[in-house]
N, C-alpha and C positions, 0 to 999 in steps of 0.2 A: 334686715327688716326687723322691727320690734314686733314680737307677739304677744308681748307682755308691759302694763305701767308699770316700770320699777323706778325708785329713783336712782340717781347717779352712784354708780357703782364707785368705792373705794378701791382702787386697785395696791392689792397687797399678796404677798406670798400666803399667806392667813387665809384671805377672801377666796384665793384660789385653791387652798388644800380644802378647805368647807364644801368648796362647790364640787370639785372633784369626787370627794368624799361621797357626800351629798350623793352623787349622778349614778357612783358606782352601787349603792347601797338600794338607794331609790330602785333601780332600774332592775336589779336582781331580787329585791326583797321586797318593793311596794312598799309604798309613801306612807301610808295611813297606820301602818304597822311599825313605824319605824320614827324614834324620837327624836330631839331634838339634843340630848344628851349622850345619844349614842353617835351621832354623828361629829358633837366636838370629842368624845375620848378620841376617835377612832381617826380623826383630825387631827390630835394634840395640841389643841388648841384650851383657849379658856371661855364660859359662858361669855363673858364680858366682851371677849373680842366675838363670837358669834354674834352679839346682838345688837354691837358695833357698823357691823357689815349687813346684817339681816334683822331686821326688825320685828320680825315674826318665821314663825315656819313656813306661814305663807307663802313670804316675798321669797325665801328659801327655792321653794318649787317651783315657784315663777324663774328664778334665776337658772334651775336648771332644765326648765321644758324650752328656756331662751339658746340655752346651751347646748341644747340637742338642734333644735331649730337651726342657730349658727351655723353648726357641722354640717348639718344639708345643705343647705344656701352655699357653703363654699364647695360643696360636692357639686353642686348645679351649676356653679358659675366654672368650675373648670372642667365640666362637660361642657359647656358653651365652648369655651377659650380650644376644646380639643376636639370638635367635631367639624369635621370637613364636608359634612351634610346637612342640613336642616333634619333629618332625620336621625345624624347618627348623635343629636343630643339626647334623644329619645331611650336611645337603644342603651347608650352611658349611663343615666341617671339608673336605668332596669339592670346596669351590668353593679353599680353600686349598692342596687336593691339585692339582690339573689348575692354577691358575696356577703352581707351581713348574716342571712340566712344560715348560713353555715360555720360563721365565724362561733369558737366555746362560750357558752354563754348565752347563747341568744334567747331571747323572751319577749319576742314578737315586736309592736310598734310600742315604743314609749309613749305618744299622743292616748294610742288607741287605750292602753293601758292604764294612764294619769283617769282620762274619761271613765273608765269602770269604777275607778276611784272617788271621783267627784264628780254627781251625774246634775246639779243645779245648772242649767243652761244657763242661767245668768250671773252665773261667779266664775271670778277671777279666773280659776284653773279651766273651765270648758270655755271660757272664750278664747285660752293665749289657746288650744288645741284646735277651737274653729277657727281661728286666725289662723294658724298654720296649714291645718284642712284648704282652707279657701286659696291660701296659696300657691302651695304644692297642684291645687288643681289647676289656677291660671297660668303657672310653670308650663306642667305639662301641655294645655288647651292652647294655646302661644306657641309653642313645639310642632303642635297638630299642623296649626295654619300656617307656620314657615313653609312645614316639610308639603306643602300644598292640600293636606287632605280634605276633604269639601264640607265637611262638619265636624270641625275640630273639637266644640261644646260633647256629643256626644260620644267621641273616639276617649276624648280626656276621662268622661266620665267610666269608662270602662277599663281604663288605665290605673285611676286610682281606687276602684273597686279589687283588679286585679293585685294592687301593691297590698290592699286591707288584705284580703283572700292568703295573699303568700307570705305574708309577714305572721298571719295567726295560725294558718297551717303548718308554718316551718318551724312554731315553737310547740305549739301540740300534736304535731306529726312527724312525717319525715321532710325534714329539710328540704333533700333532693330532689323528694319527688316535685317537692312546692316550688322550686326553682325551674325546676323542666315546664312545670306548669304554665307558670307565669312567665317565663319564655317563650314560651309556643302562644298565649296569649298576644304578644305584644308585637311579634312577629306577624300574626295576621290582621295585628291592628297597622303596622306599618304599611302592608301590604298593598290598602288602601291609599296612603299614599302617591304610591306610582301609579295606581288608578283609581280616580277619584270617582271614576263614573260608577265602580262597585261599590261607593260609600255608602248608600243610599239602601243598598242591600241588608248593613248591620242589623241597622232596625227593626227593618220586615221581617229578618229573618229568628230575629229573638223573639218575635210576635207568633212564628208560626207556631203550626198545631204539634208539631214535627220538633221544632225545638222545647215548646212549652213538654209533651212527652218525654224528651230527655232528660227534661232539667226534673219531672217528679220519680224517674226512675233512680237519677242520682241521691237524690232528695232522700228515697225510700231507702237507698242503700248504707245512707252515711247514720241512719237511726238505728 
């Protein structure tokens, strides 16, 4: 799926060490801080073939929020292709979630990250991020209603709050614990599943007085 208008990519050994480059530097060092000259040294490449290939830095970023984007789409489709449950696609995509968590290096969500970056909701870089946003949620919401749950719209949405939660906790926190977290999360959003008649429960229950007091006790703690 495209989340970005680029035009037709040049397929070259060049385009690829740019973009690699690009992804590695982006993703560890942040885009804005980061030129366009450092990334052909670092390439060995020459301006002329960068701008060959990319037209601006732009189209640069675009090509590689396309490229992160990519990498998940085929992580989802082969949790598809390997679940033997309507549910256990679910459980795949969260088992690909929490291993990046811990893998060296990690620095949270690239979308989420690009966005803090570039916050014009109507330029290039936060649409190809809500483009990916909105899909990543009908992924998941499509998942909900295979695996039977009776309100897949609101299961998904706490699924992908969940992935926000653990992808930003696991690079300004401990990893682990943010995995456990968001494990146990997803786990009792499954749960629902096998009985849909408790679905109806999520909601009321994040309403109550009961949950709203937990949630400002944590609240109070994490300041």
């Amino acid at each position: 799926m495209q989340i970005a208008d680029l035009p037709p990519a040049k397929t070259s050994a060049a385009r690829e060490r740019l973009l690699e480059t690009a992804a590695r530097i982006f993703y560890a060092e942040g885009i804005n801080t980061v030129g366009v000259q450092r990334i052909v040294e670092d390439a060995g490449v020459t301006l002329a073939t960068f701008y060959r290939h990319f037209p601006s830095k732009q189209d640069l970023i675009l090509a590689y929020l396309q490229s992160v984007h990519d990498d998940f789409e085929a992580r989802a489709i082969a949790a598809h292709e390997a679940a033997e449950q309507p549910g256990d696609v679910l459980s795949l995509i969260g088992n690909n979630i929490t291993a990046q968590l811990l893998e060296p290096g990690f620095r949270g969500c690239a979308f989420i990250n690009a966005a803090s970056e570039f916050e014009d909701p109507d330029g290039p870089i936060m649409r190809a991020v809500l483009t990916h946003r909105a899909w990543f949620y009908a992924l998941v919401r499509d998942a909900f209603a295979s695996a039977g749950h009776a309100q897949p719209d609101v299961a998904a949405g706490h699924y992908v709050m969940l992935r926000d939660g653990a992808t930003t906790a696991g690079h300004l926190g401990d990893p682990s614990q943010a995995r456990d977290t968001f494990e146990r999360g997803v786990a009792g959003l499954l749960r629902f599943t096998h009985d849909p008649a408790k679905t109806s429960d999520v909601a009321a229950d994040s309403n109550s007085p009961e949950a709203a007091s937990t949630s400002n006790r944590t609240s109070a703690r994490s300041r």
